[in-house]
N, C-alpha and C positions, 0 to 999 in steps of 0.2 A: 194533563188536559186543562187542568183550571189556569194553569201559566199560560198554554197556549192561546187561551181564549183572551185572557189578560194584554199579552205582546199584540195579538189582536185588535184589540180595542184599543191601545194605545195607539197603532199607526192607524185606524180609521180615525181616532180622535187630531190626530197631527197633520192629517192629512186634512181634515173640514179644515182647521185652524190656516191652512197656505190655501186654500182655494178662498176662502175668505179673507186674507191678507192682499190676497193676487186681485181678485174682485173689487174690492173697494181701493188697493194701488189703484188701476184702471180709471175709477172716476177723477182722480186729480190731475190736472193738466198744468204743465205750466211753461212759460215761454222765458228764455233767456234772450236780452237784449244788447247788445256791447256798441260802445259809441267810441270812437277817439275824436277831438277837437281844435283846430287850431284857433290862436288868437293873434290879429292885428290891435294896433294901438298906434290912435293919430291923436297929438298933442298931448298925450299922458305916457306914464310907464304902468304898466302892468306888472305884479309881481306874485310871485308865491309866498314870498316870506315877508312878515311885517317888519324888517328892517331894510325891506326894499333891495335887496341886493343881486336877488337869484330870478332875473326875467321870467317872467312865466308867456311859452310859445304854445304849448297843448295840454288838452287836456285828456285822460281817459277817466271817462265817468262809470267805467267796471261794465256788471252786470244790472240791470234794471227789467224790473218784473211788468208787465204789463196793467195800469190802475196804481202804481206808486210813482216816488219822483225821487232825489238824489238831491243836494247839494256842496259845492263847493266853494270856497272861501279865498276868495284873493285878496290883494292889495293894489290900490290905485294912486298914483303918485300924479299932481301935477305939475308938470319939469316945464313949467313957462314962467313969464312973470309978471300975468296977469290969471285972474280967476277963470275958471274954464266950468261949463257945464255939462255934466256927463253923459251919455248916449250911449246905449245897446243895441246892436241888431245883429241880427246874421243872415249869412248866403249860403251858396255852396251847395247845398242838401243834396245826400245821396243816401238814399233816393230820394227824389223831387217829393214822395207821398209822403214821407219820412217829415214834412212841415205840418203835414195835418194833422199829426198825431202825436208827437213832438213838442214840447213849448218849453222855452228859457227865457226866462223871468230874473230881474234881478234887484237889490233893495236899493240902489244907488240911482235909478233913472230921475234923469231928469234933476240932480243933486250937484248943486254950484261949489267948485272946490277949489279952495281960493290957491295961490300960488305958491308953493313950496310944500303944502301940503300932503298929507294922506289918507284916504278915506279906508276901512273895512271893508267889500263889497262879498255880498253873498248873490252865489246865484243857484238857483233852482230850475233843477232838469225834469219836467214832468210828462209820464209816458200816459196815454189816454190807456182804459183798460177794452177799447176796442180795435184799440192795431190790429192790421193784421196783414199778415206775407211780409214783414218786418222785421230780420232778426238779427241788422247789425246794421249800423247806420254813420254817418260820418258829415260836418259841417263846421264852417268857419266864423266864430264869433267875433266880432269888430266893434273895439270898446273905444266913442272918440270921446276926447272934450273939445270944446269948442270955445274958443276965448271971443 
């Protein structure tokens, strides 16, 4: 009798333990993001590798959580032979909402790179933590220089 009471009180005890595990599961929410990318390039090369060799045309920035950001690191060459000044923007967006929530940033703007050269260029993917009905997204980044 005293085992039985015992195996008892075990599954009542294992059983509170998953209705409180399942419970407080439930309060966490969280949202996966997936992006892919392409990139245009007027009067510069863009690359992935810092010996400039391996074009870089897209990017996939993974999964990104809604209130965090991502970044990624290329390399920018300019292939003229005059100094060129750098510029970011993009288009594309799908979805169109997908720009309000959205923002790419990069450490190179507006950076005069003189000719033959190579800059480092990092850029930063940041998700606002109020997206929402948002949960894979796609746009074209366009890196020019301008001589």
């Amino acid at each position: 009798m005293a085992m039985q009471k015992a195996t008892i009180g075990a599954v009542v005890l294992i059983a509170f333990a998953c209705l409180m595990v399942s419970a407080l599961g439930a309060l966490v929410a969280t949202q996966t993001i997936s992006s892919t990318g392409t990139i245009t390039a007027v009067g510069v090369g863009v690359y992935s590798n810092s010996g400039c060799t391996t074009v870089l045309s897209t990017i996939n920035w993974g999964n990104i959580n809604p209130g965090n950001s991502t970044t990624y690191t290329m390399y920018v060459k300019n292939t003229g032979d005059t100094s060129a000044t750098l510029n970011m923007t993009t288009n594309g967006w799908s979805p169109s909402t997908g720009a309000s929530y959205i923002k790419l940033t990069w450490n190179q703007q507006g950076s005069v790179l003189t000719a033959g050269h190579i800059v480092t260029a990092v850029l930063t993917l940041s998700v606002s933590s109020s997206i929402s009905n948002v949960t894979s997204f796609s746009f074209n980044i366009i890196i020019t220089g301008t001589h």
